[in-house]
C-alpha positions in Angstrom: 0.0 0.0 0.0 1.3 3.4 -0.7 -0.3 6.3 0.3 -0.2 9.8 -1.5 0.9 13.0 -0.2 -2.3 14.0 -1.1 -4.1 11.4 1.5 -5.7 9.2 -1.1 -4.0 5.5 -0.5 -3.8 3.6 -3.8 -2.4 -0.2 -3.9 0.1 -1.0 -6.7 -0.5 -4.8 -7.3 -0.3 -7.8 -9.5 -3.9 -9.0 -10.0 -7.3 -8.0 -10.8 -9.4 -5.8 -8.5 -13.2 -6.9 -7.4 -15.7 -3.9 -7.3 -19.3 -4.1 -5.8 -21.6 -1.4 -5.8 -25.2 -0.5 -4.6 -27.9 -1.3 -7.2 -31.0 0.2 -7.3 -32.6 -2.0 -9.2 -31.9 -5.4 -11.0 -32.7 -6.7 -14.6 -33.0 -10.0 -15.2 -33.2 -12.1 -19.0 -35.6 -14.8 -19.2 -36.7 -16.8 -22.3 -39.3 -13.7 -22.7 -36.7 -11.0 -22.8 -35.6 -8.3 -20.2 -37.3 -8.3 -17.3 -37.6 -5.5 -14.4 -37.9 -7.3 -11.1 -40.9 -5.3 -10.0 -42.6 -5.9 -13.6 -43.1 -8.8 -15.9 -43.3 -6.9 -19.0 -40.8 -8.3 -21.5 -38.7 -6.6 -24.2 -37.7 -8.9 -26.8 -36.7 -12.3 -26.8 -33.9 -11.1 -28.7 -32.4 -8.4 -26.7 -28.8 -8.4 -25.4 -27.6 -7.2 -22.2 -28.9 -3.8 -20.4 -27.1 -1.2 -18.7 -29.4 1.3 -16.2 -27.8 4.7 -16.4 -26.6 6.0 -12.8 -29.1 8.0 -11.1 -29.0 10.2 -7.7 -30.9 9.2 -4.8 -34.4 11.5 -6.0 -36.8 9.1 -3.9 -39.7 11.1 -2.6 -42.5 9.9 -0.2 -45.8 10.2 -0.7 -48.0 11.2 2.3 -48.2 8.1 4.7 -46.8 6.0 1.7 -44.0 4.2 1.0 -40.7 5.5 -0.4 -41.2 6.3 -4.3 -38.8 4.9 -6.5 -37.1 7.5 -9.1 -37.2 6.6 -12.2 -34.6 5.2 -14.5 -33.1 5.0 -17.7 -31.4 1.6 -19.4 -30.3 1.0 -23.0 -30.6 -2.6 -24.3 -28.0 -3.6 -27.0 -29.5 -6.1 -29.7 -28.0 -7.7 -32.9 -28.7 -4.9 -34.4 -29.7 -2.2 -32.5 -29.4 -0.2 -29.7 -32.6 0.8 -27.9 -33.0 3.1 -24.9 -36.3 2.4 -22.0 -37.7 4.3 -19.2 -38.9 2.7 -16.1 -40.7 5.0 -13.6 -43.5 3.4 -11.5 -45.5 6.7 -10.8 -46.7 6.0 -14.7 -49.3 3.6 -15.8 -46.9 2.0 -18.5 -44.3 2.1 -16.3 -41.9 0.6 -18.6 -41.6 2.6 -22.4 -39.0 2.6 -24.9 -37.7 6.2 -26.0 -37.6 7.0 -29.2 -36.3 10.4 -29.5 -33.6 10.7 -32.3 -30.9 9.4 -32.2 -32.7 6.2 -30.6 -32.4 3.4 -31.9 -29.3 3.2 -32.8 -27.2 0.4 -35.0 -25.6 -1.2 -32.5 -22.1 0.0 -31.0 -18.8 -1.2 -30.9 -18.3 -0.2 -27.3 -20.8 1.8 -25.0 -20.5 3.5 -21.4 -23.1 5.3 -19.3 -21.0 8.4 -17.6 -21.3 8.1 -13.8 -23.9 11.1 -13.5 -26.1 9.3 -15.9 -26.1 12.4 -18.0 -24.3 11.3 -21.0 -23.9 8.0 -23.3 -20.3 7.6 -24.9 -20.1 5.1 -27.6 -18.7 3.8 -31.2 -20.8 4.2 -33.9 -19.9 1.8 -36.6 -19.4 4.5 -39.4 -19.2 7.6 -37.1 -16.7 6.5 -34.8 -16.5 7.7 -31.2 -19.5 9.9 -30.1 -20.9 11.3 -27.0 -25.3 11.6 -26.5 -26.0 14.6 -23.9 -29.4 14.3 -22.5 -31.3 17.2 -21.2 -31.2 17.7 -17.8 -35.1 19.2 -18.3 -37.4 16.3 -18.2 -40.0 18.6 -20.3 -37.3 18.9 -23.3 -36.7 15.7 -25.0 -33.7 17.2 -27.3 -30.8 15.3 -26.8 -27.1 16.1 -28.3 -25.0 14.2 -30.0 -21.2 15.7 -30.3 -18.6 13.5 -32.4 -15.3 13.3 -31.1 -13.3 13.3 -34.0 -9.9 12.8 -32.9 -10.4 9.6 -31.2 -9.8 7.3 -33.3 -12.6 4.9 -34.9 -11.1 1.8 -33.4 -11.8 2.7 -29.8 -12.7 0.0 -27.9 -12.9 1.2 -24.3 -13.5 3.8 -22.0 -12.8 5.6 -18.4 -14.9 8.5 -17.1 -13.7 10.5 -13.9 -15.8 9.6 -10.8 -17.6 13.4 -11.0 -17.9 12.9 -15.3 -16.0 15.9 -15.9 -13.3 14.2 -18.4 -13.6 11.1 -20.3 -10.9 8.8 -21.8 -10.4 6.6 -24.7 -8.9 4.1 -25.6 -7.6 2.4 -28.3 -5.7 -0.6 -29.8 -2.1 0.4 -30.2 1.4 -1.3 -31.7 4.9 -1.2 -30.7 5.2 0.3 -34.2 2.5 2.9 -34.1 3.8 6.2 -33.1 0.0 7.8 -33.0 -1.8 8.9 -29.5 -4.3 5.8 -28.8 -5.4 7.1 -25.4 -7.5 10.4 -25.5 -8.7 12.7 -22.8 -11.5 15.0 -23.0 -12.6 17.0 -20.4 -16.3 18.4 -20.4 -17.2 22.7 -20.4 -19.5 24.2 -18.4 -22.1 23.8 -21.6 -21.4 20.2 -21.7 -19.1 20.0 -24.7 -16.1 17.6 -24.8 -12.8 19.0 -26.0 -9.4 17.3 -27.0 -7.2 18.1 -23.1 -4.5 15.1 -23.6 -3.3 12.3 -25.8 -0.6 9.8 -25.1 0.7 6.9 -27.0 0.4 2.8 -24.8 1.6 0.4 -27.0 -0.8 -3.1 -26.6 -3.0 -1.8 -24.6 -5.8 -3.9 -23.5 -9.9 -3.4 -23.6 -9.9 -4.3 -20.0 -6.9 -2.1 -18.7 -7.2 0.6 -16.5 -4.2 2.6 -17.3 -5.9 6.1 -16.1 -8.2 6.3 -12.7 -9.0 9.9 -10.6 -9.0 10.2 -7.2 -13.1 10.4 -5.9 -12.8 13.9 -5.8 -11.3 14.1 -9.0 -8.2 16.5 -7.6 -5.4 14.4 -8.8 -5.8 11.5 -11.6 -2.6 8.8 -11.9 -1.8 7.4 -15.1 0.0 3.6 -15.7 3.0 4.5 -18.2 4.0 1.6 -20.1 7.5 1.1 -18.7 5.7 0.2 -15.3 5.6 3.6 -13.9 2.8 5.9 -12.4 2.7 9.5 -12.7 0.7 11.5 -10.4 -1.0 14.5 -12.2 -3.3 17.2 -11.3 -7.4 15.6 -11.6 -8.2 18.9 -13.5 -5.1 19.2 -16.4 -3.9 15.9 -17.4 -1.4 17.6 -20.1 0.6 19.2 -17.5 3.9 17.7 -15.7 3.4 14.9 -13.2 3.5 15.8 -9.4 5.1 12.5 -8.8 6.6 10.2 -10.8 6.6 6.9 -9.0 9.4 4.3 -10.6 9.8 1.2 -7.9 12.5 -1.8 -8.2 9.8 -3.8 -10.3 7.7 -2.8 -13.3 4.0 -1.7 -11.8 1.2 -3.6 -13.4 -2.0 -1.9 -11.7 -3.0 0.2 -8.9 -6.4 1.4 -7.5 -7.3 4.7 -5.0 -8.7 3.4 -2.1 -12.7 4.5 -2.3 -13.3 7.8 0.2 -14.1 6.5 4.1 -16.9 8.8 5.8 -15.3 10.3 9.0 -16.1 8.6 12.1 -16.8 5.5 10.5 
């Protein structure tokens, strides 16, 4: 374990790192399609897995009543197709697929929910890498769609900071390739993405987490690909590392510890 200067302990290890998290709610496939757990109203029998987007803790109680669930947004990906659903039990059809363009979609390469539930990052098969704002208005159903054209069309992964303020992407790269495959964009104050860093990681893999924030997003530590970590400021990843950490052996992953609540 090696703690930062900073406070925010991160292990540098060998192996792969279990996560849990609370869920809201579960979705469950049966020969019928997707199923809610509170409703038996299937999809399709032919639909693939299905995300639900993140969400804040909205519940309201009615008077005398029970807690009122929020509702809740989930894409399904088909064979073909990418479909987006709302679920909200205050409504008679609780569960109804959304419609507004771009939805559906041909079905992406890659696709990630950012962790405010605000925006869909994804590879469109002809577009390339793409990010869908929705509005934060429930009354307006206009949702944006902003390409990000210097990623490169074979991105197959992505990172978001914990408070979705930058985004990274990844993509395949070579020991001969001497082109950026990992791109960071970090999000303006109108919700636009713009170019902020690019570096180059030979072979790197879907699964690797090469890039990871602290929870408050103040500093941000990239994997380099001669097994060291840089340190760099959460808000300007193109600046000059804090800390470059080199140890006796190469470092293959590290993790922040998650954010303990005093006196607990």
């Amino acid at each position: 374990l090696k703690p930062c200067r900073w406070g925010s302990p991160f292990f540098l290890g060998y192996g792969a790192v279990w996560r849990t998290g609370p869920q809201r709610y579960q979705f469950r496939r049966q020969p019928g399609g997707v199923h809610p757990a509170s409703q038996s109203a299937a999809v399709h029998p032919d639909r693939g897995p299905c995300t639900c987007a993140p969400l804040p803790d909205r519940r309201t109680r009615g008077a005398g009543g029970p807690m009122a669930a929020p509702a809740i947004t989930f894409f399904t990906r088909g064979k073909e197709q990418l479909q987006l659903f709302g679920f909200d039990t205050s409504k008679e059809n609780a569960l109804a697929e959304k419609k507004e363009p771009p939805f559906p979609l041909p079905t992406p390469k890659a696709v990630q929910w950012s962790p405010d539930g605000q925006a869909l990052v994804l590879v469109e098969p002809t577009q390339g890498v793409q990010v869908i704002k929705f509005a934060r208005d429930a009354d307006n159903e206009d949702n944006v769609v902003q390409s990000l054209h210097s990623a490169p069309k074979t991105t197959q992964g992505f990172l978001w900071s914990p408070r979705s303020s930058a985004l990274a992407t990844m993509a395949p790269g070579s020991k001969s390739s001497t082109e950026p495959n990992l791109h960071v964009w970090r999000r303006d104050e109108n919700g636009s993405y713009s170019l902020e860093a690019s570096f180059l990681h030979p072979k790197l893999e879907k699964s690797a987490k090469v890039l990871q924030w602290s929870p408050d997003e103040a500093i941000c530590a990239r994997l380099l690909p001669e097994g060291r970590v840089h340190v760099l400021s959460g808000a300007d990843l193109s600046g000059a590392p804090l800390v470059d950490l080199k140890l006796s052996q190469s470092i293959v992953s590290f993790e922040f510890a998650p954010v303990r609540s005093k006196g607990g």
